[in-house]
C-alpha atoms as one frame of an Amber mdcrd trajectory, in Angstrom:
protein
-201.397 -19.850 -50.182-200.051 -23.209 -49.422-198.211 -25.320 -51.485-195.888
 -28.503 -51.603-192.049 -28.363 -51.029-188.995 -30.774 -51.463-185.883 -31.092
 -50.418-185.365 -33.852 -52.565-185.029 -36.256 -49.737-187.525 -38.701 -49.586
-191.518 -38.506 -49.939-192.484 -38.934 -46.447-190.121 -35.308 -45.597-192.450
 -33.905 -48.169-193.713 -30.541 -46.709-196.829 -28.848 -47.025-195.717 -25.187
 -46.437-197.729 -21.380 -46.613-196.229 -19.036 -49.228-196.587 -15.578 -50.031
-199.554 -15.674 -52.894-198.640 -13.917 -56.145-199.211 -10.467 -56.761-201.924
 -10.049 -59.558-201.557  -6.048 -59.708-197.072  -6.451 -60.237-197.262  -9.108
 -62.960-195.014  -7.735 -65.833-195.344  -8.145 -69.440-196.343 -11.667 -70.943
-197.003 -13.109 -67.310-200.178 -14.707 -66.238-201.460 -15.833 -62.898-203.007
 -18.955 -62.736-204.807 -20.742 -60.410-203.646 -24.529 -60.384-206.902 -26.945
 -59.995-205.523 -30.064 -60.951-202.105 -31.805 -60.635-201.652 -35.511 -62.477
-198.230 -36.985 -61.395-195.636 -38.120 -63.574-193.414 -40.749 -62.549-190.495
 -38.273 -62.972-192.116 -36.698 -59.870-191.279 -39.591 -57.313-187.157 -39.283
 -58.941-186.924 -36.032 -58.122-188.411 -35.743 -54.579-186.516 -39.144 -53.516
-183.197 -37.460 -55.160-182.747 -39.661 -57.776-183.587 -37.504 -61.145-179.275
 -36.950 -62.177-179.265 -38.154 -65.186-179.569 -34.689 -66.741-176.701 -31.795
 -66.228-179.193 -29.120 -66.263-180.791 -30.632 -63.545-179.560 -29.468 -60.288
-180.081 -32.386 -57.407-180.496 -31.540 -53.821-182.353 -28.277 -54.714-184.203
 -27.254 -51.106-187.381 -26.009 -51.074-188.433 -27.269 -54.534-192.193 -27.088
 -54.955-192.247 -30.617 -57.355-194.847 -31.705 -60.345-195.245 -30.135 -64.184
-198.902 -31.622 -65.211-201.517 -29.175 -64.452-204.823 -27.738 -65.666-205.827
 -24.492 -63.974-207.427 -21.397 -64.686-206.480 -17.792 -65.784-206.808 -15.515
 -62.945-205.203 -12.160 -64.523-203.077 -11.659 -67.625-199.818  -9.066 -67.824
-199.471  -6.664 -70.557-199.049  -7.765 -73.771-201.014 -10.950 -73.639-203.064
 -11.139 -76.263-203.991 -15.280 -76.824-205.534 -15.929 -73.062-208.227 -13.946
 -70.909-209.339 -14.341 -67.829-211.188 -17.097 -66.829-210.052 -19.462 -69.267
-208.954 -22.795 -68.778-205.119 -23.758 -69.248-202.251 -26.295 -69.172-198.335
 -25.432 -68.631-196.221 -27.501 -71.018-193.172 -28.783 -69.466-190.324 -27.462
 -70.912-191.638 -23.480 -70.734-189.543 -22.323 -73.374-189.472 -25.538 -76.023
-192.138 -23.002 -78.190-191.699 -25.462 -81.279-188.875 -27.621 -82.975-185.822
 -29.571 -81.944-185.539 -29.616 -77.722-182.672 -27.845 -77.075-180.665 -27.511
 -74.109-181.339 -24.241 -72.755-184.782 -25.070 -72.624-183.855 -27.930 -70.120
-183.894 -25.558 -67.459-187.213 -24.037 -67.713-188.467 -27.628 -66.838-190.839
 -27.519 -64.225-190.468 -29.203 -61.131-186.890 -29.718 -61.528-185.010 -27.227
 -62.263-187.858 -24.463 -62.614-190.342 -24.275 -59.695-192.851 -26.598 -59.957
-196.688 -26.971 -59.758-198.163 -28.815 -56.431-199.306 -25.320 -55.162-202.812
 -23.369 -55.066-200.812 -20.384 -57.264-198.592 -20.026 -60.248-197.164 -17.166
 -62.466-196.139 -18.343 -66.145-195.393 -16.694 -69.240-197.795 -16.650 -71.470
-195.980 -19.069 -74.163-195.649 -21.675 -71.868-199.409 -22.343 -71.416-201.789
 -24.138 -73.840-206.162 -23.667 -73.964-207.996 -27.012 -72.955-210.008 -28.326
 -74.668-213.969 -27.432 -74.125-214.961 -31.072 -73.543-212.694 -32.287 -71.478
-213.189 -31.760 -67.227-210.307 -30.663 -65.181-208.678 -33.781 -63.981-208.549
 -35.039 -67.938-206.430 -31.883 -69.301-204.135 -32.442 -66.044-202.817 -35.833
 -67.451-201.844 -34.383 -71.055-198.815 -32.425 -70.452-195.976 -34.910 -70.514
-197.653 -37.934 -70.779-199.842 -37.566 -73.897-196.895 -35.458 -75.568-194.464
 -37.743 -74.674-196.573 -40.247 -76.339-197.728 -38.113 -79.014-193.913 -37.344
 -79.829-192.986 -41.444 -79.479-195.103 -41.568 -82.488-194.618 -37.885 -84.298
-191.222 -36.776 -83.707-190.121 -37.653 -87.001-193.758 -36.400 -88.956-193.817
 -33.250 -90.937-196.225 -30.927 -88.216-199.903 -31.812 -89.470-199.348 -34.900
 -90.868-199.513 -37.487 -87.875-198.326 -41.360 -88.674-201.247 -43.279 -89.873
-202.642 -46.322 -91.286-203.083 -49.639 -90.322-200.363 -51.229 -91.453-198.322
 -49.181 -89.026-197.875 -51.064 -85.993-196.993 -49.227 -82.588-195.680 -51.557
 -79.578-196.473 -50.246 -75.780-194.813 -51.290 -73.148-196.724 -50.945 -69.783
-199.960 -49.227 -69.190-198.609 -46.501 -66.994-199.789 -42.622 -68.220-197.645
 -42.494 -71.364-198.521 -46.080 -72.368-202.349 -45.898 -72.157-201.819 -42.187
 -73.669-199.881 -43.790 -76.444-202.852 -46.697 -76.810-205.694 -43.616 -77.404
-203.762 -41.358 -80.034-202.459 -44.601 -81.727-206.201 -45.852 -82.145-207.167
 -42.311 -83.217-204.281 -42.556 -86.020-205.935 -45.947 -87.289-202.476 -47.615
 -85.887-201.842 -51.439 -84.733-201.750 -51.625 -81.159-199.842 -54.330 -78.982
-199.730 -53.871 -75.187-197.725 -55.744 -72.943-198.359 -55.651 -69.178-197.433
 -58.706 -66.234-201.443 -58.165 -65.442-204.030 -60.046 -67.177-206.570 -57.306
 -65.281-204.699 -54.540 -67.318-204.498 -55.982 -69.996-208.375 -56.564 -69.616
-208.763 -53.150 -69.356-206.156 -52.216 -72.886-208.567 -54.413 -74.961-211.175
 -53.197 -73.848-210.036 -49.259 -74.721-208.874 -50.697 -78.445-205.930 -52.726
 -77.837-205.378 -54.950 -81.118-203.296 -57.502 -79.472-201.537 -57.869 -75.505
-199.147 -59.457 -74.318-198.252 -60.908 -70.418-194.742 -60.298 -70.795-194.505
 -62.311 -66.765-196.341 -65.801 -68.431-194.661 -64.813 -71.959-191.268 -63.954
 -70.840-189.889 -63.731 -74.815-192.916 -61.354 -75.701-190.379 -60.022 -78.444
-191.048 -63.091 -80.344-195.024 -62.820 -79.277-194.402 -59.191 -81.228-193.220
 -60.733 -84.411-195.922 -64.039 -84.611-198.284 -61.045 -84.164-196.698 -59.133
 -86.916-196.017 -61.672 -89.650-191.982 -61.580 -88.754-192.640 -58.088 -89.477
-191.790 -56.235 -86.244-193.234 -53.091 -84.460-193.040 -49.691 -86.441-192.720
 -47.602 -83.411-192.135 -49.574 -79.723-192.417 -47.474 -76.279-189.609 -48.248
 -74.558-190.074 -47.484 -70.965-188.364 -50.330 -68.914-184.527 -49.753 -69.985
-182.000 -52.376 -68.473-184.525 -55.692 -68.833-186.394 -54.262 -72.266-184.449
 -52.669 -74.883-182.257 -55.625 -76.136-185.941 -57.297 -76.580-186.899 -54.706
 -78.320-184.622 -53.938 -80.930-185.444 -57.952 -81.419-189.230 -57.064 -82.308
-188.855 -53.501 -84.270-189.749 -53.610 -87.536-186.494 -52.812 -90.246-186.088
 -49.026 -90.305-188.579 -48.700 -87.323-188.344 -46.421 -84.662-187.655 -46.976
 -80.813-188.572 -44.302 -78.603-186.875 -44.298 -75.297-189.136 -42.837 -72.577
-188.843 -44.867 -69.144-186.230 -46.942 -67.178-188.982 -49.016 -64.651-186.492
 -51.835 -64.895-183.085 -50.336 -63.992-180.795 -47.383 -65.545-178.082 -49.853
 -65.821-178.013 -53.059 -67.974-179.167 -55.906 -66.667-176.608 -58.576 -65.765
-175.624 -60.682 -68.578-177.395 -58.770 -71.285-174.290 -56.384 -72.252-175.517
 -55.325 -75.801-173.368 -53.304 -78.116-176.200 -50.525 -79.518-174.288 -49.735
 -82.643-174.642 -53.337 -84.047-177.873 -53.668 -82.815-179.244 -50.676 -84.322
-177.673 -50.982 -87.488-179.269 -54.489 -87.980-182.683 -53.502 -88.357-181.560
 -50.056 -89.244-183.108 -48.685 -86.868-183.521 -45.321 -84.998-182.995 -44.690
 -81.383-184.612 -41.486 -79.947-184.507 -40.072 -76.057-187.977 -38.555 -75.530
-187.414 -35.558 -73.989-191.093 -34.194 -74.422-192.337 -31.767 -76.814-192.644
 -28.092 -78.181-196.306 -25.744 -77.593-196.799 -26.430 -81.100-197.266 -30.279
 -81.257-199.202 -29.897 -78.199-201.586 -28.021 -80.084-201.453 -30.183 -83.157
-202.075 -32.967 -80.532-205.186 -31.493 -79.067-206.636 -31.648 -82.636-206.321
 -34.621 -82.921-207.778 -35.343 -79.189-211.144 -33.247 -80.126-211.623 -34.536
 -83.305-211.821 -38.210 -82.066-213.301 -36.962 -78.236-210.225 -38.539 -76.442
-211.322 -38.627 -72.860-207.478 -39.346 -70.619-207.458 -42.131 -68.628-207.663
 -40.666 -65.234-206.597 -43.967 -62.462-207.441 -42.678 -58.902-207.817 -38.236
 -57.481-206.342 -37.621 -54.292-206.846 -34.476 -52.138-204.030 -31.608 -52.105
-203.519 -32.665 -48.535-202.566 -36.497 -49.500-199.626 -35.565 -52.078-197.583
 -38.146 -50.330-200.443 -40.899 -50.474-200.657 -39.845 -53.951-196.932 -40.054
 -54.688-196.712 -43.350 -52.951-199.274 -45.366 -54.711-197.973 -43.792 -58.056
-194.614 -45.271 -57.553-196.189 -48.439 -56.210-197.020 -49.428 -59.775-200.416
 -50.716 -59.097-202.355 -47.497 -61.468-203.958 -47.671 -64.917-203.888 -44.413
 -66.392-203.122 -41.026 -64.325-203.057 -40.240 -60.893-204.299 -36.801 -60.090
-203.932 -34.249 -57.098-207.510 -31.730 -56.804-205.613 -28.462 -55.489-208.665
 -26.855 -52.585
């Protein structure tokens, strides 16, 4: 079979390799072949083939011969013993952390991430255990189910992490603040509008912005022409503030906003497009900040099978079809890879696997 490899150096030393294909006949018990037919990338993908994914101590840099990428949908080619909840034939996704079943993430189930530190996905084969793959949805076509495994949980979780299981935030007086319109953004936009949530989106492109308004976007923001969109946020929310705000740019966004979040709100940390480090001249000191609007702070590290599920619930009930941006061939991972990191997609980019 072929399949992808990394030595974490760079995307154009990206390799495409041939590999010894899985054995169907000596899977053990609770292992399942699949057959990977879509890949969707992640922007976590370009970190860790460039070398720069450290910010984890499970997470072991430099790895050689990594094949990258989590987000899949594939199909069920043969099931061990003891799998009872898949057949053969059926369609599936991998969640990300294998063995994050349900609950709290803990730290032992940082290394069954996949792509980094785990073996990853951008191959034609894979062998998982059964508990680390979820049933797509009947309605929704291969490249769709690719995009939800870290990007719609992550999104789902920005919202959810702190709901009871089966009882999803909702309401329109709860307002939810995305930053972006990258996978988890526009993710976040579509569950958020399922919930009956208040939606602002802020994006430097009027085009994209076009395009959020036209999928449900309450209100958007150009943060480029509106440079002090956290005061935008609050005119937009009666002084109120946003209940739950994606924070995905880091150094250039978060003092902004714990300016806009509503008292008691929630920010959910996913991203870091604008630097790891603070920007210069906007030294903050958290504590104060946070306990200002009393608010809560939470790393998004994903989520277990069992909010996936719940998630997918909510997806059928309301048809959620993923934003899918542009599908590459297997044999243009770096193209792929490049134009994801140039910043210029709406949605998900996907890799068909032949």
């Amino acid at each position: 079979m072929k399949q992808w490899v990394t030595n974490q150096d760079g995307f154009d030393n990206l390799k495409l390799v041939e590999a010894p294909k899985p054995d169907e006949n000596a899977l053990k018990e609770g292992e399942v072949l699949v057959k990977v037919d879509r890949v969707s990338l992640n922007f976590r993908d370009t970190e860790v083939i460039m070398g720069l994914y450290g910010h984890h101590d499970s997470m072991s840099q430099g790895a050689s011969g990594l094949v990258p990428c989590s987000d899949i949908c594939g199909s069920v080619i043969k099931v061990g013993s003891g799998v009872t909840t898949l057949k053969e034939g059926q369609r599936v996704m991998a969640t990300f952390n294998q063995t994050h079943v349900k609950g709290q993430v803990l730290e032992k189930d940082m290394i069954s991430g996949l792509g980094l530190p785990a073996p990853g996905c951008l191959t034609e084969y894979r062998v998982f255990q059964h508990y680390g793959l979820v049933k797509v949805p009947d309605y929704m076509t291969d490249e769709e189910a690719s995009c939800l495994p870290i990007a719609a949980v992550t999104a789902w979780m920005a919202i959810n992490s702190f709901q009871p299981i089966g009882q999803p935030m909702a309401g329109k007086d709860k307002v939810v603040l995305l930053q972006g319109t990258g996978g988890v953004s526009t993710s976040g936009l579509q569950i958020a509008k399922a919930l009956g949530l208040t939606t602002i989106v802020t994006s430097s492109s009027d085009a994209k912005l076009e395009r959020a308004r036209k999928m449900g976007a309450d209100h958007t923001v150009n943060y480029k022409t509106t440079p002090e969109w956290q005061k935008a946020v609050l005119e937009l929310t009666g002084g109120k503030g946003a209940d739950v705000i994606f924070e995905t740019g880091g150094a250039e966004t978060l003092a902004k906003s714990f300016d806009c979040v509503a008292f008691g709100g929630l920010i959910s940390c996913i991203g870091y497009l604008s630097g790891k480090e603070d920007a210069p001249g906007n030294r903050m000191n958290t504590n104060l900040l946070a306990l200002k609007r009393n608010v809560t702070l939470k790393g998004m590290l994903n989520g277990p099978a069992d909010r996936f599920e719940e998630m997918l619930g909510v997806y059928a009930k309301a048809q959620i079809h993923p934003v899918v941006d542009k599908v590459f061939e297997f044999d243009q991972a770096k193209e792929a890879l490049h134009y994801l990191f140039g910043g210029k997609h709406f949605g998900k980019v996907v890799i068909k696997v032949p």
